[in-house]
C-alpha positions as CSV (number, residue, x, y, z in Angstrom):
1,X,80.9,111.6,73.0
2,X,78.8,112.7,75.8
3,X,80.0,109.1,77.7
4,X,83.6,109.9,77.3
5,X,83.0,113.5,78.6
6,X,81.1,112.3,81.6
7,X,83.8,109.4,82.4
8,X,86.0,112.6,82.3
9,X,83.9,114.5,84.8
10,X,83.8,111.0,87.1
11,X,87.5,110.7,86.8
12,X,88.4,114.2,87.9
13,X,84.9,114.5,90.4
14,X,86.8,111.7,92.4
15,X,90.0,113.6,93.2
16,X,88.1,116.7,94.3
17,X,87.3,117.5,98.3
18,X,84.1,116.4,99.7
19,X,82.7,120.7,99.7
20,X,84.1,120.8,96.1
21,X,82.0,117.1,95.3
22,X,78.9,118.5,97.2
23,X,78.8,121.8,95.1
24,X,79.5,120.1,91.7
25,X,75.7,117.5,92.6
26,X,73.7,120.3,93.5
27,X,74.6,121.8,90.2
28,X,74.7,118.7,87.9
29,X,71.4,117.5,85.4
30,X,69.8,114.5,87.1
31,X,71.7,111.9,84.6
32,X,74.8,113.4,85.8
33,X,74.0,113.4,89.1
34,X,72.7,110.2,89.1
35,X,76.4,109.0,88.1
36,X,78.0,111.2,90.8
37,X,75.9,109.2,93.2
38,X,77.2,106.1,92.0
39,X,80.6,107.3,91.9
40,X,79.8,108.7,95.6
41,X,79.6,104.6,96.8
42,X,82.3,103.7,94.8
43,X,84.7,105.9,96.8
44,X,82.6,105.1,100.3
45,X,83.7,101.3,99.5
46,X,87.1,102.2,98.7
47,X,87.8,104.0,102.3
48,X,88.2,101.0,104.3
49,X,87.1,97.1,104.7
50,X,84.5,98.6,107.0
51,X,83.5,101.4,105.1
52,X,82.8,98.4,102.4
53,X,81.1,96.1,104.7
54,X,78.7,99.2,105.5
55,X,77.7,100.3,101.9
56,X,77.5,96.3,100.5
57,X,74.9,95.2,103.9
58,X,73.3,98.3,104.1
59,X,74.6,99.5,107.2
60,X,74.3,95.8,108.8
61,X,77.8,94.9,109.3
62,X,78.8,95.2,112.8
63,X,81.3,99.0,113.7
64,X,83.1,99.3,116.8
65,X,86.5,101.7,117.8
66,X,88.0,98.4,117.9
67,X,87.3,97.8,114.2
68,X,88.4,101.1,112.9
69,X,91.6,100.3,113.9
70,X,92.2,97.0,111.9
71,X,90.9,99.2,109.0
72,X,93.1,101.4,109.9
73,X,96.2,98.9,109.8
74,X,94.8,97.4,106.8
75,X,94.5,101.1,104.9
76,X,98.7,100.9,106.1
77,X,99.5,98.1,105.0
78,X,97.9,98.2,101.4
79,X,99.6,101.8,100.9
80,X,102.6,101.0,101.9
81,X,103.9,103.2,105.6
82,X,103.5,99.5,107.6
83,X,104.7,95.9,106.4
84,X,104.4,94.4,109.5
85,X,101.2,94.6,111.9
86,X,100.1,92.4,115.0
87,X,96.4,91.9,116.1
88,X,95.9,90.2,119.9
89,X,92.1,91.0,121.3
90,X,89.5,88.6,122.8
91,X,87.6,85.9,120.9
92,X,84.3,86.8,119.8
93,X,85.1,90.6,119.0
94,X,84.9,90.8,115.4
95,X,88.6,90.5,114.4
96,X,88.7,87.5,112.1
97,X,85.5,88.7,110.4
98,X,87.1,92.2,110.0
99,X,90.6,91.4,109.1
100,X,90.5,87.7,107.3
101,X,87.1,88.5,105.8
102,X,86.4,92.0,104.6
103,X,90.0,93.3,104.8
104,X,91.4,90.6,102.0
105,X,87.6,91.0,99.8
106,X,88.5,95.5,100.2
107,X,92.0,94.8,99.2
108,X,91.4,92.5,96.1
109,X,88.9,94.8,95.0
110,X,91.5,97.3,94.5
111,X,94.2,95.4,93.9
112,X,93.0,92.5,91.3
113,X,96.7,92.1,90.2
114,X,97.5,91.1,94.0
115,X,98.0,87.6,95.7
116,X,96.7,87.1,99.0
117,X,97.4,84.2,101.5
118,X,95.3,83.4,104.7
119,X,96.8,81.0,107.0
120,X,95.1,79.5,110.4
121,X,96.0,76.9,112.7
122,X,94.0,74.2,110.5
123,X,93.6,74.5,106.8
124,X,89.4,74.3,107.3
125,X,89.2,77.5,109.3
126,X,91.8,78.9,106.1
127,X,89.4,77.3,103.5
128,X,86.9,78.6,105.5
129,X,87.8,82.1,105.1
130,X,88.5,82.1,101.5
131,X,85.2,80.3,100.8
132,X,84.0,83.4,102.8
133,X,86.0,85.8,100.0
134,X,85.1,83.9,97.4
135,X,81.4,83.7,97.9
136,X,81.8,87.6,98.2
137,X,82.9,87.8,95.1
138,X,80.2,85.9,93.2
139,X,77.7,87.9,95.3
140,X,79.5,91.5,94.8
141,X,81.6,91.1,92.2
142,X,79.2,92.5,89.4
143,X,78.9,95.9,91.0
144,X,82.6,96.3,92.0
145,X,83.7,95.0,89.0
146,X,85.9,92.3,89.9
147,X,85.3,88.2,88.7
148,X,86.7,84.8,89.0
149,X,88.9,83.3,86.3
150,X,87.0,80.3,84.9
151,X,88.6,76.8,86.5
152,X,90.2,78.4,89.1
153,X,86.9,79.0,92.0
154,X,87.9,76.5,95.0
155,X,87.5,77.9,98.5
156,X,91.3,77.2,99.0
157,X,92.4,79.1,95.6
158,X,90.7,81.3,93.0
159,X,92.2,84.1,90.7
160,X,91.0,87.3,89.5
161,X,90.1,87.9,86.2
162,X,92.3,90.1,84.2
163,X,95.5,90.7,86.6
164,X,96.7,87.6,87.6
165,X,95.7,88.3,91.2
166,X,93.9,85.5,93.8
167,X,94.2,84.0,97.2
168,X,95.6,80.8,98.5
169,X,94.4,79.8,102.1
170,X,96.2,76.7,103.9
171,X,96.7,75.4,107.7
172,X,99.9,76.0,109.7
173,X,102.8,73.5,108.5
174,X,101.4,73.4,105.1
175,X,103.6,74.3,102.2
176,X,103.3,77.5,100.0
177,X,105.7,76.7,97.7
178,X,105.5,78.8,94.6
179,X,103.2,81.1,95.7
180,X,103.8,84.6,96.8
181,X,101.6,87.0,98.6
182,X,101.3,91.0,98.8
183,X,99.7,90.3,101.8
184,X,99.6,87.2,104.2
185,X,97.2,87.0,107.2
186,X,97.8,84.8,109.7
187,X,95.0,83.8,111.9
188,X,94.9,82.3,114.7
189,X,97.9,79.8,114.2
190,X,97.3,78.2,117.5
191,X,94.0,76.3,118.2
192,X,93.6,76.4,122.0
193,X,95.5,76.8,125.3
194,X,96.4,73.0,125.3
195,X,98.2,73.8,122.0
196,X,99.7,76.5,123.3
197,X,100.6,75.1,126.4
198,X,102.8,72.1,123.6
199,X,106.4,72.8,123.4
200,X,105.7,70.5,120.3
201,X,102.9,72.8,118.6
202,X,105.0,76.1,119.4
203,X,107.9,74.4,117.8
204,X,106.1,73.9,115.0
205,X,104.5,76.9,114.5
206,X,107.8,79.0,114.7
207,X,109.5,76.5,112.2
208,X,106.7,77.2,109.4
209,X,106.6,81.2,110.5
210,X,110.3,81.7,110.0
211,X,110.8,79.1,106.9
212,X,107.8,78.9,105.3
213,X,105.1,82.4,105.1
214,X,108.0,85.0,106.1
215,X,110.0,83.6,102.7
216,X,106.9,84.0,100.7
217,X,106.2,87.7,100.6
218,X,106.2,89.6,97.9
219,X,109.3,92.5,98.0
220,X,106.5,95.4,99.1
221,X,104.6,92.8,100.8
222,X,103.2,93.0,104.4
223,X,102.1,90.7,106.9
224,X,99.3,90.7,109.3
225,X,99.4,88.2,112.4
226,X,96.0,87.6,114.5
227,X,95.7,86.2,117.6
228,X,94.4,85.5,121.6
229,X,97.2,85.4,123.4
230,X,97.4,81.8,125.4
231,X,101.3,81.5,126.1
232,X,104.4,84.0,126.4
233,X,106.5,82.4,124.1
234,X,103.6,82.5,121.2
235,X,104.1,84.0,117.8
236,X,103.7,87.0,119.2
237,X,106.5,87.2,121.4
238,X,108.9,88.4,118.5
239,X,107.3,92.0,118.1
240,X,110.9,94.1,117.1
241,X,109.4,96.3,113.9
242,X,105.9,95.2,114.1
243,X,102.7,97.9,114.9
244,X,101.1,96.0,117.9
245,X,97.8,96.7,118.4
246,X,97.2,94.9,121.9
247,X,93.2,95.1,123.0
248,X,92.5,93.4,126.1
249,X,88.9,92.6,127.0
250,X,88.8,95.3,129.9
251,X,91.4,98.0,129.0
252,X,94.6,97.7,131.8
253,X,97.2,100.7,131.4
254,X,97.0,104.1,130.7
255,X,98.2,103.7,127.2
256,X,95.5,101.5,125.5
257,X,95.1,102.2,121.9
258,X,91.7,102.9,122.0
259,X,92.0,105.4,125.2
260,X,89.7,103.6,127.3
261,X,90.1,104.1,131.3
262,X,91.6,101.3,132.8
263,X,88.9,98.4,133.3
264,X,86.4,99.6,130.8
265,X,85.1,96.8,127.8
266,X,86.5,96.3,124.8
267,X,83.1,96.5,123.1
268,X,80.9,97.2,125.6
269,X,77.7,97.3,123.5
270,X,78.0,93.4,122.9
271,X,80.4,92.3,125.9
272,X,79.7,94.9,129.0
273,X,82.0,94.6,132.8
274,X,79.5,92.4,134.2
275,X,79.7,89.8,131.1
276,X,83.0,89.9,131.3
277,X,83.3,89.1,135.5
278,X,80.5,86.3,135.1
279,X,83.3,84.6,132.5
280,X,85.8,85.6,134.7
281,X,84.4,83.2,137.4
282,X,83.8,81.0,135.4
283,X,86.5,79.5,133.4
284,X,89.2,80.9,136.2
285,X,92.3,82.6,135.7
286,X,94.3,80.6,133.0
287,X,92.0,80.8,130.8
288,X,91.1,84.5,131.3
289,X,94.0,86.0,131.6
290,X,94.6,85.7,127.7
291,X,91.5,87.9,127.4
292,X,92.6,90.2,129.3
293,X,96.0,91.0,129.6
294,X,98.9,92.6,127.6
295,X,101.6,91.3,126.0
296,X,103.5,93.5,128.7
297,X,102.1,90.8,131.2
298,X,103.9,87.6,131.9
299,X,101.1,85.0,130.9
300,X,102.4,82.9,132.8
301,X,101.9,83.9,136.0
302,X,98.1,83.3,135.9
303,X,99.0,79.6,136.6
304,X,101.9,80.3,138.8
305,X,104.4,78.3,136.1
306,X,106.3,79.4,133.5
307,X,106.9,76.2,130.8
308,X,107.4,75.9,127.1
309,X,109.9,76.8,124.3
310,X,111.1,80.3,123.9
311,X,111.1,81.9,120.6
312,X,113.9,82.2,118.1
313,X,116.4,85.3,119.0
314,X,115.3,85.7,123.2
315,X,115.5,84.2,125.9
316,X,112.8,84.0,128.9
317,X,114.1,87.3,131.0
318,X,114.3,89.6,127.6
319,X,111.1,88.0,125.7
320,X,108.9,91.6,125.2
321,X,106.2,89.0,126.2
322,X,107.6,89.1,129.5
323,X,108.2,92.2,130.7
């Protein structure tokens, strides 16, 4: 009896404010409390991916502004106002960690009954990532109360035991077929500027984007696309009814979504101005200029040529890539 009346008090306890939650504990015998504090971490991990990747690491996991934002777009996308988001920042700031790592483990945590799919340009960086998830799972899984169905535990595809959820991860151009997804994450579909620079790889990747993971969503579900931006007429050139969250290494207009000035860091604790002119120099202009400009900005320009394919629906003078 004295279980189901303290389930009772867990259940409602979570709904309450934080002052209301605060003011029950003080009050509470030590066994209750001690389940209060429990239930305390239980909603911390359910606040966001990073909020998750603090509580599980003890504090470990790396936070930036940066981060909070594809939490943020995550939170939107699992509870429905946003379907469609688009990620373009820097390599080596955290994004696929954040948003194909801890993002997908958050959101199958909550939603067991929910197919996932993480896409990249090769099918080892997808399997990769899911091996990533899945590991979580048998590491975590106890205390946030989600398992993997018996025979089904390969880096590439597991389910959820009990609600028919899982993930799938593949490569770009392989097939999905008979698979849905609540949500798909696309990461990094292209491998490198010489990919980018491939009439032949862009062609491909648009042919599998517009026949192949947009056909696969579920009716509510959302897609996430992630990427450094290495060409004009990328994936992310078609940006009509997507939230864009563009974050150039050093911010450049007036606007930037974290409200930095204009030429401060991304992340400055890990990549500060100086870094960032010493790579400058170094690789020249081409391949910088991905790093560091908006989608506003004509890629191009930083070689002086303007080649390649141009997306389905645009043509070069109206691509939003290019103006």
């Amino acid at each position: 009896m004295r279980r189901r009346v303290n389930a009772s008090v867990i259940a409602h306890y979570k709904t309450l404010p934080q002052a209301q939650r605060r003011a029950i504990a003080r009050s509470a015998s030590p066994t209750l409390r001690a389940e209060l504090a429990r239930a305390e971490r239980q909603l911390a991990m359910d606040r966001s991916p990073g909020a998750l990747a603090a509580v599980l690491t003890g504090g470990r996991e790396m936070q930036a502004p940066h981060l909070h934002l594809i939490d943020r777009a995550f939170i939107d996308m699992a509870e429905g106002p946003c379907d469609r988001v688009m990620l373009t920042m820097p390599p080596r700031h955290g994004k696929s960690r954040r948003a194909s790592r801890w993002a997908p483990f958050w959101y199958l945590r909550r939603n067991p009954g929910h197919r996932m799919v993480i896409a990249s340009y090769s099918a080892d960086l997808a399997d990769d990532h899911g091996r990533w998830i899945r590991d979580a799972i048998y590491t975590w899984g106890d205390d946030l109360g989600i398992q993997l169905a018996p025979g089904s535990k390969a880096a590439n595809r597991f389910d959820i035991v009990g609600g028919g959820g899982g993930l799938l991860a593949a490569g770009i151009g392989g097939g999905l077929t008979g698979r849905g997804a609540h949500i798909a994450i696309v990461d990094d579909p292209v491998k490198d500027m010489a990919d980018a620079d491939s009439p032949t790889m862009r062609k491909r990747a648009w042919a599998w984007w517009t026949s192949v993971i947009q056909t696969r969503l579920e009716p509510t579900g959302a897609i996430c696309l992630i990427q450094t931006r290495w060409h004009e007429d990328d994936l992310a050139a078609e940006r009509e009814a997507w939230r864009v969250i563009d974050l150039p290494a050093l911010a450049d207009s007036p606007d930037d979504p974290l409200g930095r000035e204009p030429g401060e860091p991304l992340w400055p604790q890990r990549f500060d101005a100086a870094h960032h002119a010493r790579t400058r120099k170094r690789v020249g202009e081409r391949v910088w200029a991905p790093s560091t400009c908006r989608s506003r900005v004509r890629l191009s320009e930083a070689s002086g040529s303007a080649s390649g394919s141009t997306p389905p629906g645009s043509t070069p003078s109206s691509s939003p890539a290019s103006t």
